[in-house]
C-alpha positions in Angstrom: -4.8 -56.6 42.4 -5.0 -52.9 42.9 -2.9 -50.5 40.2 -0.5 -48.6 41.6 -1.6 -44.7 41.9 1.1 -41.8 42.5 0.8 -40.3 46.0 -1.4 -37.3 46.4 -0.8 -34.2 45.1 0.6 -31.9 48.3 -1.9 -29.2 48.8 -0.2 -25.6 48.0 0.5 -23.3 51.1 2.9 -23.0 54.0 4.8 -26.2 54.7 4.1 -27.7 58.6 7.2 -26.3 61.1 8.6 -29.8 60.7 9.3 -29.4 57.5 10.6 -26.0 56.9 14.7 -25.6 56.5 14.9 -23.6 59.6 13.8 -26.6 62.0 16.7 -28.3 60.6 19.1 -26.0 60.7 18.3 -25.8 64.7 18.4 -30.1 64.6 22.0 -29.7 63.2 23.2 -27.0 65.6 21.7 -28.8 68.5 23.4 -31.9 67.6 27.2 -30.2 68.7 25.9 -29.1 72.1 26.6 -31.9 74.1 30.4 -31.5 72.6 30.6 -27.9 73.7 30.8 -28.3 77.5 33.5 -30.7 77.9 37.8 -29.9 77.1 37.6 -33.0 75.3 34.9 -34.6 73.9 33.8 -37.9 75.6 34.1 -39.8 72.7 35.0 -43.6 72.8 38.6 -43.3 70.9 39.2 -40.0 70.5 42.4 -39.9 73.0 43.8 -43.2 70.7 43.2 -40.6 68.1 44.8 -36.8 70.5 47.9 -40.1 71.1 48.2 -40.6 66.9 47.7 -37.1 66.5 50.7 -36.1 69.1 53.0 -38.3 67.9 52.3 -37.3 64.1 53.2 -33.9 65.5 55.8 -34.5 67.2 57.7 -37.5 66.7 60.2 -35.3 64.3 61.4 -32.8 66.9 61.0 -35.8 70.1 64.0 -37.9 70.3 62.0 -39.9 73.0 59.0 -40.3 70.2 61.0 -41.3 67.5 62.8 -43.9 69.4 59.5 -45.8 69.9 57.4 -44.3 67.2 57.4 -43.8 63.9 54.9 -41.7 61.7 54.8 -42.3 58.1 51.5 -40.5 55.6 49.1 -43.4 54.0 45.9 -42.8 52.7 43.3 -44.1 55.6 40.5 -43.1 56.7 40.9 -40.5 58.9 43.3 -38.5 56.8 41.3 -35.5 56.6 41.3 -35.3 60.2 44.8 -35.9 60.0 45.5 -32.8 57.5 43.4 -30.7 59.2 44.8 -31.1 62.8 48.4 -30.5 60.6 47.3 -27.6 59.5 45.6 -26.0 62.9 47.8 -27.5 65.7 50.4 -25.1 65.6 48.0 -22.1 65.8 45.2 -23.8 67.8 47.1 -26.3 70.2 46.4 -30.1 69.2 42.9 -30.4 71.9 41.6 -27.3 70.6 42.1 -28.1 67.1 40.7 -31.4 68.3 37.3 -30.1 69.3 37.1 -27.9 66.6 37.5 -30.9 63.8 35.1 -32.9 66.1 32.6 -30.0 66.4 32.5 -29.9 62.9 31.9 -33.3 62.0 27.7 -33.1 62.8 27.5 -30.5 61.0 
């Protein structure tokens, strides 16, 4: 049985491009551009989510929503999503905001 030895000591100098902060930097930024193109982002749930996020809107000034919906604060999962499209919905719209939120989640 073999002890075990520490790993090699990394020779001094410039680190290989895969390495360096500014390669993934660009990884993180590329990761948002195939949400860019698109109104809404095609992701799987996110119009369960724009739905939830309407009614939380709305459902106080909607006499249609409130007679079939009801929206009442709980800590879950998404409630930073849920503050945040509070907060930017009535200055953004609700699918800007949307995007926005979404864009920011990769990075």
């Amino acid at each position: 049985m073999t002890p075990m030895t520490a790993a090699p000591p990394r020779p001094l100098g410039p680190r290989p491009w895969w390495e360096r902060r500014s390669f993934l930097a660009a990884l993180i930024l590329l990761s948002v551009v195939p949400l860019l193109y698109p109104p809404i982002p095609p992701l799987v749930d996110l119009f369960g989510h724009l739905g939830r996020y309407r009614v939380q809107l709305d459902v106080a000034t909607s006499p249609w929503l409130s007679q079939y919906y009801g929206f009442h604060w709980a800590p879950i999962g998404n409630l930073g999503v849920d503050l945040l499209v509070e907060v930017l919905a009535p200055l953004l719209g609700l699918e800007l905001s949307v995007k926005l939120i979404v864009l920011a989640i990769p990075l």
